[in-house]
Every structure is written in structure tokens, then in C-alpha cells.
C-alpha positions as CSV (number, residue, x, y, z in Angstrom):
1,X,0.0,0.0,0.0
2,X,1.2,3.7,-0.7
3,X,2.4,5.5,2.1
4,X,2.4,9.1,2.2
5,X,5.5,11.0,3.5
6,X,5.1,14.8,4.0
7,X,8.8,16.2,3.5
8,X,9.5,19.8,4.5
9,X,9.3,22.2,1.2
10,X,13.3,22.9,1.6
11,X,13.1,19.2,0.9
12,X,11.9,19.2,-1.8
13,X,13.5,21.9,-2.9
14,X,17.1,20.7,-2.0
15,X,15.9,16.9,-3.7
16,X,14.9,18.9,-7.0
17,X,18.2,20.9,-7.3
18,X,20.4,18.4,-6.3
19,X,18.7,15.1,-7.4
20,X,17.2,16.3,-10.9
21,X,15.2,13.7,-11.9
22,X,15.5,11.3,-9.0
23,X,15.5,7.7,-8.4
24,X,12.4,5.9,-6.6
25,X,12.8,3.4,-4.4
26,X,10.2,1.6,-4.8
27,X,11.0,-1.1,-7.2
28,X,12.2,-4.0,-6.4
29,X,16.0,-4.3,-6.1
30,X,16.9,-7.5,-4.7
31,X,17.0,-8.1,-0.7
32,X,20.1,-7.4,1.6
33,X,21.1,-10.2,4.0
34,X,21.5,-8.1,7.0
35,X,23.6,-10.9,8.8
36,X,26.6,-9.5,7.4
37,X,26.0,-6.6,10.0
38,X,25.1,-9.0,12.6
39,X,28.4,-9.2,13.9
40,X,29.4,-5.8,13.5
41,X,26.1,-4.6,15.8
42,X,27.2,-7.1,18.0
43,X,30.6,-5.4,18.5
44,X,28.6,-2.1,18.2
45,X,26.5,-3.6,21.3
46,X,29.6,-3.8,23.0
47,X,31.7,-1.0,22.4
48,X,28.3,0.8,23.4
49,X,28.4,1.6,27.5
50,X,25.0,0.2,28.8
51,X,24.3,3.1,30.5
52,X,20.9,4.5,29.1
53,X,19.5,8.2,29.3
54,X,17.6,8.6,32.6
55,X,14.9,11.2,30.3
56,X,13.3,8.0,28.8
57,X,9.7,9.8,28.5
58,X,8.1,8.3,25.4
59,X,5.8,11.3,25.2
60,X,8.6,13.7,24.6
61,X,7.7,15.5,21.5
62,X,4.7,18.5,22.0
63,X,1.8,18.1,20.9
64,X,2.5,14.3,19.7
65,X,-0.6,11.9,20.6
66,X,1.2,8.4,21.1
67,X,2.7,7.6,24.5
68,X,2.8,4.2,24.2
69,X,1.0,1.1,22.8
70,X,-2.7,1.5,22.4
71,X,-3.1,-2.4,22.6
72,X,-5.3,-3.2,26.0
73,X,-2.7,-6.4,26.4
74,X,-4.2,-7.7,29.9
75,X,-7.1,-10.0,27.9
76,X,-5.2,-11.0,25.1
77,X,-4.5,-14.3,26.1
78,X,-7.0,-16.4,28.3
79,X,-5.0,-18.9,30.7
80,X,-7.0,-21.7,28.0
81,X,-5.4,-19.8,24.8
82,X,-1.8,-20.6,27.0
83,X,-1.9,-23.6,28.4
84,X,-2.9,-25.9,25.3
85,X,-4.3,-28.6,27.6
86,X,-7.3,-31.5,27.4
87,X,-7.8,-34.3,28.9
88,X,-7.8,-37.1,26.3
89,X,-10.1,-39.8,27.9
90,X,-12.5,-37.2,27.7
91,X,-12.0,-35.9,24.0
92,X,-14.0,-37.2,21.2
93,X,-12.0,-38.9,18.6
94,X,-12.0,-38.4,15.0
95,X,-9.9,-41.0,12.0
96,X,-9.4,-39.7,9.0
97,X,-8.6,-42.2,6.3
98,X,-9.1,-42.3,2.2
99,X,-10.8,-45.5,2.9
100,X,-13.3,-44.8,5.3
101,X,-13.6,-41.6,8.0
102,X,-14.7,-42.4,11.8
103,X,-16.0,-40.7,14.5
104,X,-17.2,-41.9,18.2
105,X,-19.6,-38.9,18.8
106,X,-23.1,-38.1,17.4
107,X,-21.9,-34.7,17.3
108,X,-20.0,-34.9,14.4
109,X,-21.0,-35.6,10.6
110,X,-19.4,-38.3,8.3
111,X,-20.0,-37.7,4.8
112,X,-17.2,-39.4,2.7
113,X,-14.1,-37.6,3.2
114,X,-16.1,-34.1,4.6
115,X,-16.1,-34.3,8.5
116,X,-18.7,-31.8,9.6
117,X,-18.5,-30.7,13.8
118,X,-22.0,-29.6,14.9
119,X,-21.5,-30.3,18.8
120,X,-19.2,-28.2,21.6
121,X,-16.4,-30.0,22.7
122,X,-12.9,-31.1,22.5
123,X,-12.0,-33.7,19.5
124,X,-8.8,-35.4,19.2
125,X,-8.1,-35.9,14.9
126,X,-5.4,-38.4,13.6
127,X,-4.9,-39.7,10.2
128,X,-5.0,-38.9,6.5
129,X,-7.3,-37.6,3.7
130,X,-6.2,-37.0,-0.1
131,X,-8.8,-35.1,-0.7
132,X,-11.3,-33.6,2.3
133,X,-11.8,-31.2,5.4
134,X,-12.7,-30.3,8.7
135,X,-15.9,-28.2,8.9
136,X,-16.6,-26.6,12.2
137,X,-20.4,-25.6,12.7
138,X,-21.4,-25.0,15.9
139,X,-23.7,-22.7,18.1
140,X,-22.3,-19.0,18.2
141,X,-22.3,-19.4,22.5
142,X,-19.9,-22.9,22.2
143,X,-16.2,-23.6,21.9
144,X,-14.3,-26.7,19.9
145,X,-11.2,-27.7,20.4
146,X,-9.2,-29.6,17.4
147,X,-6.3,-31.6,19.0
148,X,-4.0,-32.1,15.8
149,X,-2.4,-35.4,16.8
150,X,-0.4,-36.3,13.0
151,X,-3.3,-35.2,10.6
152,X,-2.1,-34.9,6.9
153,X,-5.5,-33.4,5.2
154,X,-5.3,-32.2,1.7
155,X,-8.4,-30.4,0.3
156,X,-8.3,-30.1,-3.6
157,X,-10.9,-27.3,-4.1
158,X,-11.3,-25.6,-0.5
159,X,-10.1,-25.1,3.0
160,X,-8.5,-28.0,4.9
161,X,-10.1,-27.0,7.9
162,X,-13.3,-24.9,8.0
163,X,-14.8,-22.9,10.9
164,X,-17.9,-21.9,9.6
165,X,-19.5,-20.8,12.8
166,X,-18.5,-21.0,16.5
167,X,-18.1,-18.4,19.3
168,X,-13.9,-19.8,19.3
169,X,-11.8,-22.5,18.0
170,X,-8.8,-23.9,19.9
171,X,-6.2,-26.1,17.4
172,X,-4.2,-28.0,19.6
173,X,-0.8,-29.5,18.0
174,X,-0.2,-32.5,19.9
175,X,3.2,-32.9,21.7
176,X,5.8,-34.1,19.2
177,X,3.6,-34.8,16.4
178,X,3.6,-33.2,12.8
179,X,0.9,-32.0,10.7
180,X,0.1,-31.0,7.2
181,X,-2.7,-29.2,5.7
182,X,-2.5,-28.3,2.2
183,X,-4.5,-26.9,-0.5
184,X,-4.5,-28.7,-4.2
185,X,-4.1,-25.0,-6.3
186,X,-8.1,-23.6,-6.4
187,X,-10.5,-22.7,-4.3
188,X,-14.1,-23.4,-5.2
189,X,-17.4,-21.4,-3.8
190,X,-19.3,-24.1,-1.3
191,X,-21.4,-21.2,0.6
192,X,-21.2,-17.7,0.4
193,X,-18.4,-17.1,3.0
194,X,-15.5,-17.1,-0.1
195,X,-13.0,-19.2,1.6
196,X,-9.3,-18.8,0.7
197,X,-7.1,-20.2,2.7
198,X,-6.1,-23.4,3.8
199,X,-7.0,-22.5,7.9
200,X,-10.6,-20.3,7.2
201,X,-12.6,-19.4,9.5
202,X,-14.9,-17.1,10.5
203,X,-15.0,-16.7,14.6
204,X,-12.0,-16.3,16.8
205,X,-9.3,-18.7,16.8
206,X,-6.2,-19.8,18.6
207,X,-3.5,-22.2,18.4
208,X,-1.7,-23.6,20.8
209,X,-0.1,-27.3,21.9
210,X,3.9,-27.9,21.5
211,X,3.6,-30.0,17.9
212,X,4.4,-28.4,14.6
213,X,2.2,-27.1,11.7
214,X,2.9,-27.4,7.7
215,X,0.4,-25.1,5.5
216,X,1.1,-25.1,1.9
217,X,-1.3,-22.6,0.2
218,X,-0.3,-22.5,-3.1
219,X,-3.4,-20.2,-4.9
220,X,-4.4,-18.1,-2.2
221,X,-3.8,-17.7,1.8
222,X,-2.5,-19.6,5.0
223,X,-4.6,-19.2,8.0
224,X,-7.6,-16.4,7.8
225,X,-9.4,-15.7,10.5
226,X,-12.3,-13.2,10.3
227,X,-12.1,-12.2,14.0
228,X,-9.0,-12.9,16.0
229,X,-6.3,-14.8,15.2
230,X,-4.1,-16.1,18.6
231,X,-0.7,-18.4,18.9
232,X,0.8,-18.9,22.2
233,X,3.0,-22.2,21.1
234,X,4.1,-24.5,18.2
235,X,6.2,-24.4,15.5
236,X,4.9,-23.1,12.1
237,X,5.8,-23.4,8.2
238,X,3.9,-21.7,6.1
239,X,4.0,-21.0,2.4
240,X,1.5,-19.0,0.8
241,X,1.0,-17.5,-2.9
242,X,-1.3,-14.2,-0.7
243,X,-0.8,-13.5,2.8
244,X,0.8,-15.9,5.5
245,X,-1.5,-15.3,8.3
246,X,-4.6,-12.5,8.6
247,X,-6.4,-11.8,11.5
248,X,-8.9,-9.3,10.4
249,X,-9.4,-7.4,14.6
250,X,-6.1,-8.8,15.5
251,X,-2.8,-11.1,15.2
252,X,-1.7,-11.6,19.2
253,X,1.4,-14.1,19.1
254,X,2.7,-15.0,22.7
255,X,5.3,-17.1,21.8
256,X,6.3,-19.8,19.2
257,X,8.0,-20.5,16.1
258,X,7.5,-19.4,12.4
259,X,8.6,-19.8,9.0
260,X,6.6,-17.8,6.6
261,X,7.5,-17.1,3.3
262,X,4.1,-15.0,1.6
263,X,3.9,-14.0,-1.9
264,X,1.8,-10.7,-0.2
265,X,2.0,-9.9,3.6
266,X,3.6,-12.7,5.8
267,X,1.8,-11.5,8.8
268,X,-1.5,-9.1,8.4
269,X,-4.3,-7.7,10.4
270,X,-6.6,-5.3,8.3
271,X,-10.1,-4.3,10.7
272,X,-10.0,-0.6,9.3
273,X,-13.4,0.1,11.5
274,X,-12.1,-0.2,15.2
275,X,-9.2,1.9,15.8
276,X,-8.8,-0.4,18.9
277,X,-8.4,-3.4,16.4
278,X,-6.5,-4.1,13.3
279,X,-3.1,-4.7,15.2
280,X,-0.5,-7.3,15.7
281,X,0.9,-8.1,18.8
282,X,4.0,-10.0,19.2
283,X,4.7,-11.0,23.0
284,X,7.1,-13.3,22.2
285,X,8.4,-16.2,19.4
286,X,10.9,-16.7,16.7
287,X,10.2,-15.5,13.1
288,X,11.9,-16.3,9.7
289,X,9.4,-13.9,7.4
290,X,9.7,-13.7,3.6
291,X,7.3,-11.7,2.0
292,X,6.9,-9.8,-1.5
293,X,5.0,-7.3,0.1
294,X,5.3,-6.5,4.1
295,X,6.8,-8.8,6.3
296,X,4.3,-7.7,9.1
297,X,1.4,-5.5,8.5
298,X,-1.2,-3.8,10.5
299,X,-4.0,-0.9,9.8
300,X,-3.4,0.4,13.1
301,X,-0.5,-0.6,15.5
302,X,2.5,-3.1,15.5
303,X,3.3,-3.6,18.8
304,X,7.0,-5.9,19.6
305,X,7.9,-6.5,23.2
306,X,10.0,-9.5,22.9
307,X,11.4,-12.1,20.7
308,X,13.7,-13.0,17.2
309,X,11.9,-11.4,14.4
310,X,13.8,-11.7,11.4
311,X,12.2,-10.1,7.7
312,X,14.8,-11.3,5.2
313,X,12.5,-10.3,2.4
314,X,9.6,-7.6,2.1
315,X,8.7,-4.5,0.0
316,X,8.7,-3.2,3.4
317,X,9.5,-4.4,6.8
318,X,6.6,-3.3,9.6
319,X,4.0,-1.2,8.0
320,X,1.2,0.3,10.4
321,X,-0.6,3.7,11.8
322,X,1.7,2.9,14.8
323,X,5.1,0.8,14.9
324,X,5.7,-0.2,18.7
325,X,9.1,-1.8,19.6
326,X,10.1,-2.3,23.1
327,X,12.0,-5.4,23.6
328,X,13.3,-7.9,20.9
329,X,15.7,-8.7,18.5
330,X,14.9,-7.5,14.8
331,X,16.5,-7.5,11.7
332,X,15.2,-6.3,8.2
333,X,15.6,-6.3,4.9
334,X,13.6,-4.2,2.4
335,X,13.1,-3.3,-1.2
336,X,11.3,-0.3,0.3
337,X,10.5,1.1,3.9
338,X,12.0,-1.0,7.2
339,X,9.4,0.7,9.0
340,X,7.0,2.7,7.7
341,X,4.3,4.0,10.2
342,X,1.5,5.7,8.1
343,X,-2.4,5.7,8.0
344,X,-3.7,3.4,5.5
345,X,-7.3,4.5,5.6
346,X,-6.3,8.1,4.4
347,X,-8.4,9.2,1.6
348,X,-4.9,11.0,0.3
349,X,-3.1,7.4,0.2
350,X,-5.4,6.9,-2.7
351,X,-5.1,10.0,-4.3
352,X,-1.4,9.5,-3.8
353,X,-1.8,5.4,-5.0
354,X,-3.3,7.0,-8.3
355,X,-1.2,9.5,-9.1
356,X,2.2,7.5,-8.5
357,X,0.5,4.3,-10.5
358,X,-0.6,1.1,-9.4
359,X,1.4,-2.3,-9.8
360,X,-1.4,-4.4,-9.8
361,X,-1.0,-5.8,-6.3
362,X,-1.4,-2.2,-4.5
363,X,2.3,-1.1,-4.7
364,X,3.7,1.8,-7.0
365,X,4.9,1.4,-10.0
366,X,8.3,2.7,-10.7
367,X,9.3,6.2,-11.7
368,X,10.8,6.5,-15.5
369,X,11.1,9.6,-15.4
370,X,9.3,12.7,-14.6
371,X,9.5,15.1,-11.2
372,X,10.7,11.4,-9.7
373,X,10.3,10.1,-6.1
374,X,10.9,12.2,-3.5
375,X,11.4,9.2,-1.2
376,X,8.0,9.9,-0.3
377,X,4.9,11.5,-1.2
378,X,3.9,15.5,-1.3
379,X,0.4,14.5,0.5
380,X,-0.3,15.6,4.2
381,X,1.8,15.0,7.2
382,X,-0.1,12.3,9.6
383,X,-0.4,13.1,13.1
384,X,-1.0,9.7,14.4
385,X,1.1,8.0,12.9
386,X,4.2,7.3,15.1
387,X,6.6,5.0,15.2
388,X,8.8,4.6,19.0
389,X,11.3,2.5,19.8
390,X,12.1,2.3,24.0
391,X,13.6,-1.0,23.5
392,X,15.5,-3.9,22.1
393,X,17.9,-4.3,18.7
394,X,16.3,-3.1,15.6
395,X,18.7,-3.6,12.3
396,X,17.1,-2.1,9.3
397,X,19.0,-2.7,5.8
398,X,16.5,-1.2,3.3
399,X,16.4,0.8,0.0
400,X,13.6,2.9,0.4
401,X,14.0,4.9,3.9
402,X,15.4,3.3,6.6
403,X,12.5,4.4,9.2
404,X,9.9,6.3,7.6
405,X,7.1,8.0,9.7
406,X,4.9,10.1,8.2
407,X,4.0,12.1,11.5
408,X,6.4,11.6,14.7
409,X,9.3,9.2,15.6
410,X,10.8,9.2,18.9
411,X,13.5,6.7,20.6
412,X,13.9,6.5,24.3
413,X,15.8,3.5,24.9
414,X,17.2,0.2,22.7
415,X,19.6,0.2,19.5
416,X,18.4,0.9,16.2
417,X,21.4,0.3,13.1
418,X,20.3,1.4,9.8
419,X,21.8,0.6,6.8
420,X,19.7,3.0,4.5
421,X,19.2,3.3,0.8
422,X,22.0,3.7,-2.0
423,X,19.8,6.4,-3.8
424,X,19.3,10.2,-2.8
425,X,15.5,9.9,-3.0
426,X,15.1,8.4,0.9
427,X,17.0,8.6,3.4
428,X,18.1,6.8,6.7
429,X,15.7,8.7,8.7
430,X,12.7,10.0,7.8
431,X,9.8,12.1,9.3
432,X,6.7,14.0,8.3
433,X,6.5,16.4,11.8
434,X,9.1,15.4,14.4
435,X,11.7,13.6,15.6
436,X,13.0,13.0,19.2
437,X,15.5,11.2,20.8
438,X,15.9,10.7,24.8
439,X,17.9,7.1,24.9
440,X,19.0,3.8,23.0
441,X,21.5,4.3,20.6
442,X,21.3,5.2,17.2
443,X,23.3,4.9,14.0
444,X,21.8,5.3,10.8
445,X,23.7,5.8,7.2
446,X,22.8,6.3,3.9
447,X,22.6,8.9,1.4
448,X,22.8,12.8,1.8
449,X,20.0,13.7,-0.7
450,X,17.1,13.4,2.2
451,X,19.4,12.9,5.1
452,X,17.6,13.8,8.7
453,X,18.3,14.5,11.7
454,X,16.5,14.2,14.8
455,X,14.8,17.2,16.1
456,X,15.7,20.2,18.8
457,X,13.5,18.8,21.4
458,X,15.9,15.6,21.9
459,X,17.2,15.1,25.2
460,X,20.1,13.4,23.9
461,X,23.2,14.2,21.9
462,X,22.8,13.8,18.1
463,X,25.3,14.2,15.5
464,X,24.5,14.2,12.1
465,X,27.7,14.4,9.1
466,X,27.4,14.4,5.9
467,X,30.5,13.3,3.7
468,X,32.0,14.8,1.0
469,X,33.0,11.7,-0.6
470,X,31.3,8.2,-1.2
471,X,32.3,6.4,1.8
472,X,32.7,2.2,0.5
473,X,30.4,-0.6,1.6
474,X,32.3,-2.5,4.5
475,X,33.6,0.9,6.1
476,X,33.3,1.2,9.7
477,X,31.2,3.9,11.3
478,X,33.2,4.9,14.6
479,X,31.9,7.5,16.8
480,X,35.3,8.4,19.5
481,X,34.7,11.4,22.7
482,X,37.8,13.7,23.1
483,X,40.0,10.9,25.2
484,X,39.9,8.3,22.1
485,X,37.3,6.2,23.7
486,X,35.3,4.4,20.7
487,X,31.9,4.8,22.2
488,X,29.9,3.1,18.7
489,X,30.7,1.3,15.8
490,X,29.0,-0.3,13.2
491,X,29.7,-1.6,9.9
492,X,27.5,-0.5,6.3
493,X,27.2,-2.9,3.8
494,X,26.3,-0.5,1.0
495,X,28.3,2.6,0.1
496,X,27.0,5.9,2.3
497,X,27.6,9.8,2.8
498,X,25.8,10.8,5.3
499,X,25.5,9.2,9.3
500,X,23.1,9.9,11.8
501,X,24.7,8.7,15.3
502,X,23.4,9.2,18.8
503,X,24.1,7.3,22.1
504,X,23.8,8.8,25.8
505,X,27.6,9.7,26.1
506,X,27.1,12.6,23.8
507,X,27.3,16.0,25.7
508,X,26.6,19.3,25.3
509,X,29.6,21.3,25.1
510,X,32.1,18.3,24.0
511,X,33.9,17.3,21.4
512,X,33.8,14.2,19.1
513,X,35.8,12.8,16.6
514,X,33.4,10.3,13.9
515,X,35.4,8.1,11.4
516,X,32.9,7.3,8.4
517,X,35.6,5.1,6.5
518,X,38.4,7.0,5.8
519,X,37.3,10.5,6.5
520,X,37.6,11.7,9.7
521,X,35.0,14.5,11.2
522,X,35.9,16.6,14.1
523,X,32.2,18.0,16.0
524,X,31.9,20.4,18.3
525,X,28.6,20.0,20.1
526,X,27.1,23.5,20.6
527,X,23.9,22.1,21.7
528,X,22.4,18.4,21.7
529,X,21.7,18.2,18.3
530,X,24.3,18.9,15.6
531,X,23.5,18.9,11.9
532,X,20.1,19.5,10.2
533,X,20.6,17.6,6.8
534,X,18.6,18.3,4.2
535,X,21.3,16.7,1.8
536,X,23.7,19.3,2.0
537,X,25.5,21.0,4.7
538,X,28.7,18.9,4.5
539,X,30.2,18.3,8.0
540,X,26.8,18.9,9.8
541,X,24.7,21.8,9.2
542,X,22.3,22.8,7.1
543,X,22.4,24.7,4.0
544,X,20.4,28.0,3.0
545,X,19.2,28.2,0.1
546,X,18.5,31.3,-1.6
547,X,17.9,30.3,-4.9
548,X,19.5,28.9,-8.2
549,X,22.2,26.1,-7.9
550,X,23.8,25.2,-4.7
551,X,27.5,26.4,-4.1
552,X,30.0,23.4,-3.7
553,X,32.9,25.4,-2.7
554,X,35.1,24.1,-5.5
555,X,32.7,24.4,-8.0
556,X,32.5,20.3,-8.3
557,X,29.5,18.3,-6.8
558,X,30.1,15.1,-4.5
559,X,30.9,12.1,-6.6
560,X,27.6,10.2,-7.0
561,X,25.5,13.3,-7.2
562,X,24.0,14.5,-10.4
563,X,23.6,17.7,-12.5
564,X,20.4,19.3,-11.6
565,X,17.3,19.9,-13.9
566,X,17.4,23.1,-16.2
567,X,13.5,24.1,-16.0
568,X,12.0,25.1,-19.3
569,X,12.2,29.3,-19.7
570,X,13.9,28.9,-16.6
571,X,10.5,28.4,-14.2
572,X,9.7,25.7,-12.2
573,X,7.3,22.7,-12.7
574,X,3.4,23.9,-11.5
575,X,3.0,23.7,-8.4
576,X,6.6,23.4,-6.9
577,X,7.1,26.1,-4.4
């Protein structure tokens, strides 16, 4: 989905007369395996002092509306969502088999290879079917529980398993057991509910249990649930040509293990009615996410307290109104955005989806030519769109922006390494209203063209330099006080002129020495933030411009930059200020 990404006019301006005709981001251009950063955040880690800024007040910037998650997290999980239990000489039992299916309850249906539940209760399934499924239709006021204990259930035309009504589903995965539920390539109409996915159903539903889960969706989606979608345990493989795994209020994962590789969204909730729904909720778990369009994806918040999520392929990383990170380890890669916090409901994300062209699957087309991508849109700035990060290690290597809010972005705590985009369209950092930083550490590299830096109201040092040179994928990034003490360092993997560093040993009123490869920057910090960016201002500092072409000293632009556009008679394009 389009995103919208209000940059300041100067900007645009300074992208225009710097960039010409500039290159988008958004196509495609292969993943980059963050791992080879791994171990240079690692030393990062540890050259970093663990001391944290004491000022770490999420709801630091004025007039900003997010102080926090807006996920009510106490009810997310019942204590019968955790603990996965039943009591098997009291569960039904169900045998699945090409040559005959069986059932010991009159509450469940036998018709050839279609097993129909019509009865509350807890049913243990085992067995095989080439060609069938599990329907689940029940009373709206009772509960089923589907202990998977080995079930291998292909369904040619439809949904392996069905929930077609039921106030909530538990799927159990037996201890130590392995299932598979596939669909055969199409999904045929049996009712009016359009099923497509392999897991549909239509009430709330939660797994659970300590076995593991194969879903093979080759024509359309994993698991879709039309209400809420909960894991608290087991181990998960899914493939899917569509999305991975959509809970339409919610997604609310407390632990577990995935592998999802999505030909859309790997992990999606989409309720654009409730603004206290449409969210994902990671608690806990270990993720392996490959996507071809987000790796997680949310109309309202993303919210990551714990846990290994790793997005080694997505057009972008997290999308959502609101991008949450408090605890965790993450690493992304992106053809686009790593994070991206904007508001997908906003009438001007269409206008903006329109204008920029339409891929076929939502996504922009690329520029050929033209005013080009700004690394973001000219539509309105969002005010609730925020994205904070007050905890855990967050490695973004993406070629759209790095961290892209289109309203606020503030950081009170963690470690957030960015390996931003080769082009001068985005940049490492970017915001639609304001930027704050009170704690965590911070290092984020990329290209001058849209470089920014965090805003006057941080509470914590922040240096921002911007190279005259191309400094080589594989440099070092070394921020050093006056004694010689290395106080960061991280590693870029693609070639960079610009660095945005911040960590809590930067004062007011000392000196710092930062090593971007083999140029060396002596800073002076005059106040807590040093360096405005805006793609010039070599050294830190912003430029003015007063019009016409920007002075480069020697006459000679940076190497990498090109010539700026000549405007027709001389006047700009309508409507650029």
C-alpha cells in the first residue's frame, strides 16, 4: 500500500536541485542479507556503554498523541489460549482415512471424506485424507477444540479446515507430532463465505499445543481468520501465494515458532473500522518472514515486546498507523521502507496510490522519469502516525528509507542500526512532523540527498555528518569522545555519505571525533543536536538556500551526485514552491 510521506518544502527543494530527476525506491532491487551486519552490531552492542539516558519519557515531543501502545494487552490471552491442555479420555476422537472416515460422537458428521462438527467440545483428529476437510459448525455461544495429533489433510478445491460458525476454535498441535494441511491449487465457492485459505474461519481462533504445523497454500492464503487470530505455542511453516497469516481485529502471538514465506503480507491484520483493532501483537516467538510485500502488516499498531523477528524479504518491513518496539531482537531487509508508520485509511493514500500508478497488487509502479520520487509522497503529514522504539535491537538494511514516519518518531531506549538506501531519493531517517530522541542508541547511514536528523527537542546528543566523498560498503562507522574512547561502531554494507549517530555519552559542550571510513569529522557539540541535513551542509549543518544552484565550494559536486534539472524558460514545474 502507498504510504504518504510529507517532507518539508526545503526538501523538496534541495531533492529537485540536487537530485534532478531522482531515483524511486520503490522497485524492487533484490533483498540485503543483513547478517553481514550482525556481527558488527554485535561489536557495536559492546563497544556501546549500557548506560541509558535517565529522560526516557516516550511522550517527549509536543503536541505528539502516542505515549505508548494502544493495545489493551491484559485479555489478550486467556489462561485456556496458554496452556494448550485436554484431557484425552474425555476428547472425542476423529480417524481420517481415504478408505473410510470415523467418529465416536453423534456430534460430528461423516460424509465421505467431509467431517462436519455440529456439537461443543474437544476432539482429538489423527490420520490422513487426499482429498477432504474439517468443517466446524457449531452454536455462536460454544467452543471446539481440534487436537491435531499427526493429521495430513489435503483439500483439492477448498479449506482443509473450516470454521464456519462458533463463538472460538482452539487447534491444539499434539506434543511431538507433525501436521500437514494443504490446498490442491483452487478454491471453489461451497457457501457464500468465499473461503481462501487453507486455515478459514470465520469466529475467533487460537492455536496452541507444543507439535508443529505445515500449510502449503499454493493459490491463495495460510490461516484467515475473520475475527482474532491467537498463537501462544508450536512451531509453524507456512507457504503461501497471498498473505501468510490474517487476523482481520487482531494477530496476538505469545510465543512460538515461524517460518513464513508470503507471496503478499507474511503476517497481516486489516479491521479498518475499530481503531482499537486491526493490530498485531508479538509477545514473544521466533520469526523467519519472507514476504513480496510486508513482512508484518497492520492498519493500526505493530506492537514488539519480545522475541527474534527476522524479515529477510519484504517491499517493506513493519507497516502500520503505529510501529511499537520495546523489547526484541529484529533484523530487516527491504526493497522499500523497514518501518514505515503511516495511515492506510487516508483518503490521500489513494489520491497519492493513483497518481504514482498502481502495480497491480497495491504497490507503486516505478518512476521512469518525470519530477521522480521524492522518497515519499507530497500528500499531508499524519499526526498519528508514530513510530517509537524504547527497546530492544532493531537492524534495518533497506532501499527505500530506513525508518519512515509520516507524522512523529521518537526513541527513548534500545539500539536501532540502519543501513539506509544507495539512492538520494530516501534517506536513513525520515519524518513527516518530528523527531526525538531521549535514549538507545542510534546509527543510521545512507545517502545525503534526504538525510535527517532528529529534532531540537531531543534530550540526547545527536550528531548528524554528511561526507563529501562516497564512503565504501564495508567501512566502519566509529563515533570516538575527546580521550579516544570508541563509544559506537557499526559496519555499512552499502556505500554511504551521510551518518546519523546518537548514544547517551554525547554531551553538550564536547567534542567528538566520527570516522565514516576514511574520512575523519571533528564535532563540536554546541547544543544536543548537531547537523540539520537536508542533503547538503557537508560536515553537519544545514544549508540556505537562496535560490538557483547550490554552491559546492570548489565548483565540483560530490561524486555520486547529479547535475540538476534546467526548467524550461527557466521556471519551475506547477506547483513546486
Amino acid at each position: 500500500m502507498k504510504k504518504i510521506r510529507k517532507k518539508r518544502q526545503i526538501q523538496m527543494m534541495a531533492a529537485v536541485l540536487v537530485c534532478g530527476i531522482l531515483v524511486t525506491a520503490c522497485g524492487k532491487q533484490g533483498g540485503n542479507n543483513t547478517d553481514g551486519n550482525a556481527a558488527a552490531s554485535d561489536a557495536g552492542h559492546a563497544d556501546t556503554t549500557a548506560a541509558q539516558n535517565e529522560k526516557n519519557d516516550t511522550n517527549v515531543i509536543s503536541g505528539a498523541a502516542y505515549t505508548g501502545t494502544t493495545i489493551d494487552t491484559e485479555d489478550l490471552f486467556s489462561d485456556r489460549d496458554l496452556s494448550g491442555a485436554y484431557d484425552a479420555s474425555e476428547c472425542s476422537r476423529i480417524t481420517l482415512s481415504d478408505a473410510g472416515c470415523t467418529a465416536d460422537s453423534k456430534n460430528v458428521a461423516v460424509d465421505g471424506s467431509i467431517i462436519t462438527i455440529t456439537g461443543e467440545g474437544d476432539y482429538i483428529v489423527s490420520g490422513t485424507l487426499s482429498d477432504g476437510m474439517i468443517i466446524v459448525d457449531v452454536d455462536k455461544s460454544e467452543k471446539v477444540q481440534l487436537v491435531l495429533n499427526g493429521v495430513a489433510i489435503t483439500s483439492k478445491t477448498s479449506a482443509a479446515i473450516y470454521v464456519k460458525k462458533a463463538d472460538k476454535v482452539f487447534i491444539t498441535l499434539s506434543d511431538g507430532m507433525e501436521n500437514t494441511l494443504k490446498n490442491g491449487g483452487a478454491f471453489e465457492e461451497i457457501d457464500d463465505n468465499h473461503i481462501d485459505a487453507v486455515i478459514f474461519s470465520k469466529d475467533d481462533l487460537t492455536f496452541n499445543g507444543t507439535g508443529s504445523l505445515i500449510i502449503d497454500s499454493p493459490a491463495a492464503h495460510g490461516i484467515v481468520s475473520k475475527n482474532e487470530l491467537v498463537i501462544t505455542n508450536g512451531a509453524y511453516q507456512i507457504s503461501a501465494a497471498a498473505h501468510g497469516m490474517t487476523g482481520k481485529d487482531n494477530v496476538a502471538i505469545a510465543g512460538g515458532s515461524f517460518q513464513i514465506t508470503a507471496g503478499k503480507d507474511a503476517i497481516q491484520s486489516k479491521n479498518e473500522d475499530d481503531d482499537t483493532l486491526g493490530f498485531v501483537y508479538i509477545a514473544d516467538g521466533e520469526f523467519v518472514l519472507s514476504a513480496g510485500s510486508d513482512g508484518v502488516s497492520a492498519v493500526n499498531e505493530i506492537s514488539i515486546a519480545d522475541g527474534t523477528v527476522k524479515v529477510q524479504e519484504s517491499y517493506e518491513g513493519l507497516e502500520a498507523r503505529i510501529i511499537n518496539i520495546s523489547g526484541g531482537e529484529i533484523d530487516i531487509t527491504s526493497s522499500d521502507d523497514g518501518l514505515n508508520a503511516t495511515d492506510k485509511r487516508a483518503s490521500a493514500s489513494a489520491d497519492m496510490e493513483q497518481s504514482a500508478g498502481d502495480d497491480g497488487e497495491g504497490r507503486r509502479k516505478d518512476f521512469q522519469g518525470g519530477r521522480g520520487d521524492f522518497g515519499g509522497g507530497m500528500g499531508d503529514t499524519q499526526a498519528d502516525a508514530n513510530i517509537n522504539i524504547s527497546g530492544g535491537v532493531v537492524r534495518i538494511s533497506a532501499e527505500g528509507d530506513g525508518v519512515d514516519s509520516n507524522g512523529y518518531l521518537t526513541v527513548s531506549g534500545g539500539e536501532l542500526y540502519v543501513t539506509g538506501p544507495s539512492n538520494g531519493g530516501n534517506g536513513a531517517l525520515d519524518y513527516g512532523i518530528d523527531a526525538v530522541i531521549s535514549g538507545g542508541v542510534v546509527v543510521a547511514a545512507g545517502q545525503s540527498g534526504m538525510a535527517q536528523n532528529f529534532g531540537p527537542e531531543s534530550t540526547q546528543g545527536t550528531i548528524l555528518v554528511n561526507t563529501q566523498q562516497q564512503n565504501a560498503a564495508g567501512s566502519e562507522i566509529m563515533l570516538f569522545d575527546s580521550t579516544g574512547r570508541r563509544l559506537v561502531a557499526w559496519t555499512m554494507e552499502k556505500d554511504y555519505n551521510s551518518v546519523v549517530v546518537s548514544c547517551p555519552e554525547i554531551e553538550e559542550g564536547s567534542s567528538y571525533t566520527v570516522q565514516t571510513g576514511e574520512v575523519t569529522t571533528e564535532v563540536v557539540m554546541d547544543g544536543l543536536v548537531y547537523g540539520e541535513g537536508f542533503g547538503f551542509g557537508f560536515g553537519g549543518g544545514r544549508s540556505e538556500f537562496q535560490g538557483g544552484r547550490p554552491d559546492f565550494g570548489n565548483g565540483e559536486r560530490p561524486e555520486g551526485m547529479p547535475e540538476p534539472p534546467d526548467f524550461e524558460n527557466g521556471e519551475r514545474p506547477e506547483g513546486m514552491q
